[in-house]
N, C-alpha and C positions, 0 to 999 in steps of 0.2 A: 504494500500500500504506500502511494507516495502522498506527499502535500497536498496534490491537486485532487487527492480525492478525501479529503476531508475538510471541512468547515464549519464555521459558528452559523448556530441559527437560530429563530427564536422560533417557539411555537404561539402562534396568538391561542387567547381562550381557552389554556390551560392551565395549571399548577404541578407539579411532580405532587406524589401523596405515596405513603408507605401500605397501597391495598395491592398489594399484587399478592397472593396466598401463593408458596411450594410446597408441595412434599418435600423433605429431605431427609437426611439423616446425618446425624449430629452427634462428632466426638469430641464429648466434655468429659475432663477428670475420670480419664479411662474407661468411661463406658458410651456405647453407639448407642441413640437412641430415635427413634420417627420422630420428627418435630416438626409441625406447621409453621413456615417462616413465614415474614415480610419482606417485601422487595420494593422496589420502587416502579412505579407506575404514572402516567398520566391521566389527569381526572379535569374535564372539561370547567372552567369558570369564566365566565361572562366578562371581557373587562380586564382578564391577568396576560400575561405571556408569562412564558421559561425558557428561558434558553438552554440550548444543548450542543449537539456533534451532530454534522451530518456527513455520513461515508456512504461513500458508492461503492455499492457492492455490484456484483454479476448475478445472472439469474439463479444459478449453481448458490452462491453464495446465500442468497435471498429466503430459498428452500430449506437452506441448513438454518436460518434464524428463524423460519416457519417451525423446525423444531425444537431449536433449542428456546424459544418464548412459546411453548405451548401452553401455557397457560394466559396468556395477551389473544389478542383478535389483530388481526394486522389492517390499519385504517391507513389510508391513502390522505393527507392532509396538506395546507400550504403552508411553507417557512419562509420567515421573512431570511434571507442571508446576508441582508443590510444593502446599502443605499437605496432601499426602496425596490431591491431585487427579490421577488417571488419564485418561486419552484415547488411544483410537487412534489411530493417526497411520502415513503411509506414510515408509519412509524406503529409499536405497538402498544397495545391501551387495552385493561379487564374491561367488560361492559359494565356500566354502572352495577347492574342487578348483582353482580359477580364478586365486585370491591369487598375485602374481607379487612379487618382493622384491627382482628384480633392474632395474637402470635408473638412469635419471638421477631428480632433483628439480629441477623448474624453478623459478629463483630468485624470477621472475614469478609464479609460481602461490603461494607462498610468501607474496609481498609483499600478493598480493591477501586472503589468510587473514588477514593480520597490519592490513590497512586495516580488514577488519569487525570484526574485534576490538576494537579502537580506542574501539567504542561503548559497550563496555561494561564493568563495572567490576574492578579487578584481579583479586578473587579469582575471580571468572569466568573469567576469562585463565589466571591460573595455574592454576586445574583444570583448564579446556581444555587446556593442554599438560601435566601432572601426567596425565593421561589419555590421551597421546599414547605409541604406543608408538617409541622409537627408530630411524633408518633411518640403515643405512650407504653410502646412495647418495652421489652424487657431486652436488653442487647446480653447476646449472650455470646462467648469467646466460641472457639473450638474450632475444630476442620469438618469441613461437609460435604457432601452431594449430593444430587437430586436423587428422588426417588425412580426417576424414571430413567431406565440406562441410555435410551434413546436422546434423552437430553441432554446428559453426561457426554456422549458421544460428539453430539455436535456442538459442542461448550468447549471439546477439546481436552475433554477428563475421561483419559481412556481407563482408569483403573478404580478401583471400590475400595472401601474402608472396612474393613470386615471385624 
């Protein structure tokens, strides 16, 4: 992936929010356990934007994030990528009826949000989470994987926690 296929963008009439519900399984203090995570998701609001990333991906590629967000719906939406330049673009989002707000936040998944951040510069950062809606989950440390090996696969987690 080079530069030119990555960029900022905003999504109008959204928020990020922590409803996106996983299966996973979850090793804390030596023992693996099923636990319903929280992830991060987009939840439409009248009036907000959020900014993000947008990467171009190939159809191939496209398929593999059709599985590995199995749990999202993939919506076809417009971003703004600044000076008043619009592009469609696919992004994924639970359906409302779907949004779950109950569960843990895995500290791992966190760390990983907070690594691709890293790249970019703060006010980016701080809108990124200035955009973030609040979660009263429980952060909990450990190593994980999804439930579903299909997803694991195409996440690029070819191995299991046993």
């Amino acid at each position: 992936m080079s530069s030119q296929d990555v960029c900022c963008a905003v999504i109008q009439n959204h928020v990020r929010s922590w409803t996106a519900q996983g299966d996973v399984k979850l090793l804390h203090n030596g023992r693996l356990r099923p636990s319903d995570a929280l992830f991060l998701d987009l939840t439409e609001r009248i009036g907000n934007g959020c900014n993000g990333v947008a990467i171009k991906v190939s159809e191939r590629e496209l398929l593999q994030l059709d599985i590995r967000e199995c749990c999202y719906e993939r919506s076809l939406v417009e971003l703004d990528v600044g000076e008043g330049q619009l592009i469609q673009a696919y992004t994924y989002r639970v359906p409302a009826d779907d949004k779950q707000h109950y569960g843990i936040t895995l500290a791992a998944y966190r760390q990983i949000i907070e690594l691709a951040l890293q790249v970019y510069p703060e006010p980016f950062v701080d809108q990124f989470w200035k955009t973030t809606l609040p979660s009263e989950a429980t952060i909990v440390e450990g190593e994980y994987i999804f439930e579903d090996c299909a997803q694991n696969a195409a996440a690029g987690q070819c191995f299991s926690i046993i």
